[in-house]
PADREN-952298 format. One record per residue: residue in one letter; x, y, z of N, C-alpha, C in turn. Coordinates in pm, whole numbers, plus 50000, padded with zeros to 5 digits. Layout:
N
aXYZXYZXYZ...
This chain:
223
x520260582926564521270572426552520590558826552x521050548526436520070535426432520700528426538x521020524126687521920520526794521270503026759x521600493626773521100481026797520280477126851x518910473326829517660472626919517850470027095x518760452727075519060447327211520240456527292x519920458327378520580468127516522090462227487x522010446527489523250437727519524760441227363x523790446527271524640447327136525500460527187x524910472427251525710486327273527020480227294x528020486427268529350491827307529170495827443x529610488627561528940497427712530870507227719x530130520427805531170531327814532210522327939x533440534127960533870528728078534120528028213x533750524028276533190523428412533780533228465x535280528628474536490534628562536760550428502x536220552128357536560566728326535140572128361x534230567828435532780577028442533290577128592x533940569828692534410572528773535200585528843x536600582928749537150590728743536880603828725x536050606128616535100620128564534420627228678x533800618828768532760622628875533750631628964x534590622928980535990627429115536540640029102x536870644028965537270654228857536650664128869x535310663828803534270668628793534120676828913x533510671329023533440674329148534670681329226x536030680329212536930686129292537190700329203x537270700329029537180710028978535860722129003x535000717329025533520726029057533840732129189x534510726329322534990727929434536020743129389x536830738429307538280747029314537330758929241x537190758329118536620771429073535110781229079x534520778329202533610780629257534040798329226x534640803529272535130819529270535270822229109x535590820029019535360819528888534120818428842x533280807428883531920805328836531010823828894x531420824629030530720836929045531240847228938x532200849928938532720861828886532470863428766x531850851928670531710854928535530050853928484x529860843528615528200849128627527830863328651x528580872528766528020883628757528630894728633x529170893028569529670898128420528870893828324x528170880628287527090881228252525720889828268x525260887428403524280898128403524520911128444x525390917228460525960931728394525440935928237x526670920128175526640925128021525580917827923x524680909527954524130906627903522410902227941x522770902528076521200902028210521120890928203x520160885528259519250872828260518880864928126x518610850628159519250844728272520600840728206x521480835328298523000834228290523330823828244x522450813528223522750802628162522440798328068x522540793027970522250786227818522390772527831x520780769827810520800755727813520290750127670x520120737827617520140735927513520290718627516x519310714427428519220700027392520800698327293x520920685727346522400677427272521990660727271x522670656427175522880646127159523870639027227x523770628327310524670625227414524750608427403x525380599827469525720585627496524700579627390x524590573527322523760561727189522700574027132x523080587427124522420596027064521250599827146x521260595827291520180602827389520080613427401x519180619827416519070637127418519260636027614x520120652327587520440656827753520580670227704x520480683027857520180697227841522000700527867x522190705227757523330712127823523610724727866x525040723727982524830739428040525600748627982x525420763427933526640767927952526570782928010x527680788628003527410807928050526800811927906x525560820527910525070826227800526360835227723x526430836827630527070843327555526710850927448x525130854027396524220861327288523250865327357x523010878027271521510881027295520570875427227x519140881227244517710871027232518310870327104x517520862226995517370859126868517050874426778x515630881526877515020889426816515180903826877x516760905426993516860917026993517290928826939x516610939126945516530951226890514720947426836x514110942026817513020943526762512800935126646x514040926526584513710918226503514900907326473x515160895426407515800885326437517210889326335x518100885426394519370889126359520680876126371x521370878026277522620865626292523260860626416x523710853026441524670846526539525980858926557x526300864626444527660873226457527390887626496x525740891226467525580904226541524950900526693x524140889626729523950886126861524970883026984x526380881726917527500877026998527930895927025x528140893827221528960907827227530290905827290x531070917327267532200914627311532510910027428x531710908627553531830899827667531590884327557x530810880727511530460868927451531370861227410x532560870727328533280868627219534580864227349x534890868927406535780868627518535450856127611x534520854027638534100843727694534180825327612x533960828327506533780819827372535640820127381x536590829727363537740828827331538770819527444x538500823127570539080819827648538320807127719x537310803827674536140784927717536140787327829x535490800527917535080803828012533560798928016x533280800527913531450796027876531470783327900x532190770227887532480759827854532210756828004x532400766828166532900758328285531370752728316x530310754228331529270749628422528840733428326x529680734228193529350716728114529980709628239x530530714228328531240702328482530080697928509x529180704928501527730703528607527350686828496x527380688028401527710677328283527800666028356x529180670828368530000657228369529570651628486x529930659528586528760650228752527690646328747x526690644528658525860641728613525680630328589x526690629928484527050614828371526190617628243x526300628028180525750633628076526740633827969x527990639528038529240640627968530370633728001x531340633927970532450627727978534070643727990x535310643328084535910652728062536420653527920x536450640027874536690639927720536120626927589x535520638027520534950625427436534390633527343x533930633727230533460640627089532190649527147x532530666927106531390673427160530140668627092x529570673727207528300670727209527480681727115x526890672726972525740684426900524970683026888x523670690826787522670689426809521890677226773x520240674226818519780663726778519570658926644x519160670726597518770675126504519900667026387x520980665626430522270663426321522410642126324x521490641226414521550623226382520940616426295x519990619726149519780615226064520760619326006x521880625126002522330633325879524000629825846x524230616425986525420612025997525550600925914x526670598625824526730584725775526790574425876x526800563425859526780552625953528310552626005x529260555425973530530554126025530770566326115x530350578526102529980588426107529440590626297x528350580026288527490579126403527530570426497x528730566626485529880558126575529980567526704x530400582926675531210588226775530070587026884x528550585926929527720581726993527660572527109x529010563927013529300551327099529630555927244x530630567927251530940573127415530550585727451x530020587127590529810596827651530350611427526x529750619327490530110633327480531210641627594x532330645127528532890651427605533170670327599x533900677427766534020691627704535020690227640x535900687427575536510687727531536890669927423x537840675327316538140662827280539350661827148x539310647727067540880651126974540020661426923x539200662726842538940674626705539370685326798x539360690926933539140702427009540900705326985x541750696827016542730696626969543750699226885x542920691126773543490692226685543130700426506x542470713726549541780725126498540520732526520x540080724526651539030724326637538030733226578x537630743326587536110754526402537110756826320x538620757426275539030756626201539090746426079x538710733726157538470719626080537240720025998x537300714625882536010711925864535300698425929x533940701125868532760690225999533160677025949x533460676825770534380662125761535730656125874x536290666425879537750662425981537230659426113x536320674626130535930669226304535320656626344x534600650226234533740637426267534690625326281x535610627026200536490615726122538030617326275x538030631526295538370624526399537640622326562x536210624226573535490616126661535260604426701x535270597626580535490582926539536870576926570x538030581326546539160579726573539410576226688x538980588126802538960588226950537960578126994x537140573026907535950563126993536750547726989x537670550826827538130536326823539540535326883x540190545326934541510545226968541750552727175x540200552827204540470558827323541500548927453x541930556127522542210556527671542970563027761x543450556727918543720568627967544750575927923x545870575727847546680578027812546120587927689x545440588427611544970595127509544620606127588x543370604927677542720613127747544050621527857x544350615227900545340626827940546360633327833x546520635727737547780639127675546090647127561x544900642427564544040661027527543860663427612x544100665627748543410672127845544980679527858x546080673827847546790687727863546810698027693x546840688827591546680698227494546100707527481x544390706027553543010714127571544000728427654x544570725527761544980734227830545910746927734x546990741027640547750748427518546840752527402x545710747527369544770751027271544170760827325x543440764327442542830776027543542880788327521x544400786727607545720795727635546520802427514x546230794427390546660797727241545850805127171x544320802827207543590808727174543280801326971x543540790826987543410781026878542200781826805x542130782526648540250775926592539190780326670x539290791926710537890793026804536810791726674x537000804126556535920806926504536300795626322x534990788926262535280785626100535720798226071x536160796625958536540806125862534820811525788x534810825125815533860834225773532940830725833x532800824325929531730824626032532150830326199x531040839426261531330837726417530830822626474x530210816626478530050803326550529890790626440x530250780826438530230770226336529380767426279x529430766626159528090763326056527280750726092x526330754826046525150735426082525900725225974x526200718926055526330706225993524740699725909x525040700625754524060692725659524380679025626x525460674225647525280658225654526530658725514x527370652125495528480648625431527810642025295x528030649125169527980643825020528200632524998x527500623724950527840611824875528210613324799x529570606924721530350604724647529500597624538x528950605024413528620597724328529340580924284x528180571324277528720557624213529390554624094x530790552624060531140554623942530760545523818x530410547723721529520541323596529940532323563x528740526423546528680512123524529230511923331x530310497723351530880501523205529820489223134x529560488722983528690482622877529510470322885x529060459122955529320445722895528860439122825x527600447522729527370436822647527830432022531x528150422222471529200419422368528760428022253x529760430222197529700438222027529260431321912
């Protein structure tokens, strides 16, 4: 992300919602402590060691941070040689992925100040040359678990919609937004909404959005 050299140019996040997040964060980690066990040890039942999936993301002005989640695949190269995302996912995986059980230890996230409870997920690094400049806005705030695209189709959307509305939420956030996806998140869950794109098990890499060819230049020179 090209962010503005001087510190003073950033967009600074907001105080009172990194606040709030912490409080959240922390009383939710409290309450579902008995959940976190119970799906950790269903992990290493169904899938062994180790239980967590961590993974570089792009986070606040495009800073890299590790994110957490419950593993949900096997190695890359098990059985003896490397295999797709849709044969590495098992049906604990798929169940876990369906119901954003995988999604709980990103809290560890948010107490952090890595994440936000809501703000444009967090992807890979790898995908910040590849954003248009309007594009690489959504940077401007904290990464959240959830957010509008999560909402409002989320792997059903394409990566045009999901970005376009990342941007949306960066230029239209507050508390009022944020509470009214945080109960949607709850009906999207429970609905079992867009988990998977179409003909994919997990969402395709984002290659960076087509330029619209420049339309031709017409002959002014006189006849």
């Amino acid at each position: 992300m090209n962010a503005p050299e001087n510190p003073l140019l950033l967009p600074r996040p907001d105080p009172g919602k990194r606040i709030l997040d912490a409080i959240l964060a922390a009383l939710l980690l409290v309450l579902i402590t008995p959940v976190l066990a119970v799906v950790a040890v269903l992990v290493v039942v169904g899938l062994g060691r180790p239980v967590l999936f961590r993974q570089c993301r792009a986070g606040l002005y495009g800073r890299p941070f590790e994110v957490v989640k419950f593993r949900t695949m096997r190695p890359p190269n098990h059985g003896g040689g490397p295999v797709g995302d849709g044969d590495r996912l098992t049906p604990l995986g798929r169940w876990l992925r369906a119901t954003s059980l995988d999604e709980l230890p990103t809290l560890w996230n948010v107490l952090r100040g890595d994440m936000s409870l809501v703000g444009p997920r967090p992807l890979l690094p790898e995908y910040l040359d590849r954003y248009s400049a309007s594009q690489a806005r959504r940077h401007e705030v904290r990464p959240g678990v959830t957010g509008l695209a999560q909402v409002r189709g989320r792997n059903s959307l394409s990566w045009e919609e999901k970005l376009d509305l990342d941007v949306r939420y960066v230029d239209t956030r507050s508390f009022r937004l944020d509470a009214s996806i945080l109960v949607a998140t709850v009906r999207t869950v429970l609905g079992r909404e867009g988990i998977n794109a179409a003909g994919s098990a997990t969402a395709p890499e984002f290659l960076g959005t087509p330029r619209r060819p420049a339309p031709p230049q017409r002959d002014r020179t006189p006849a």
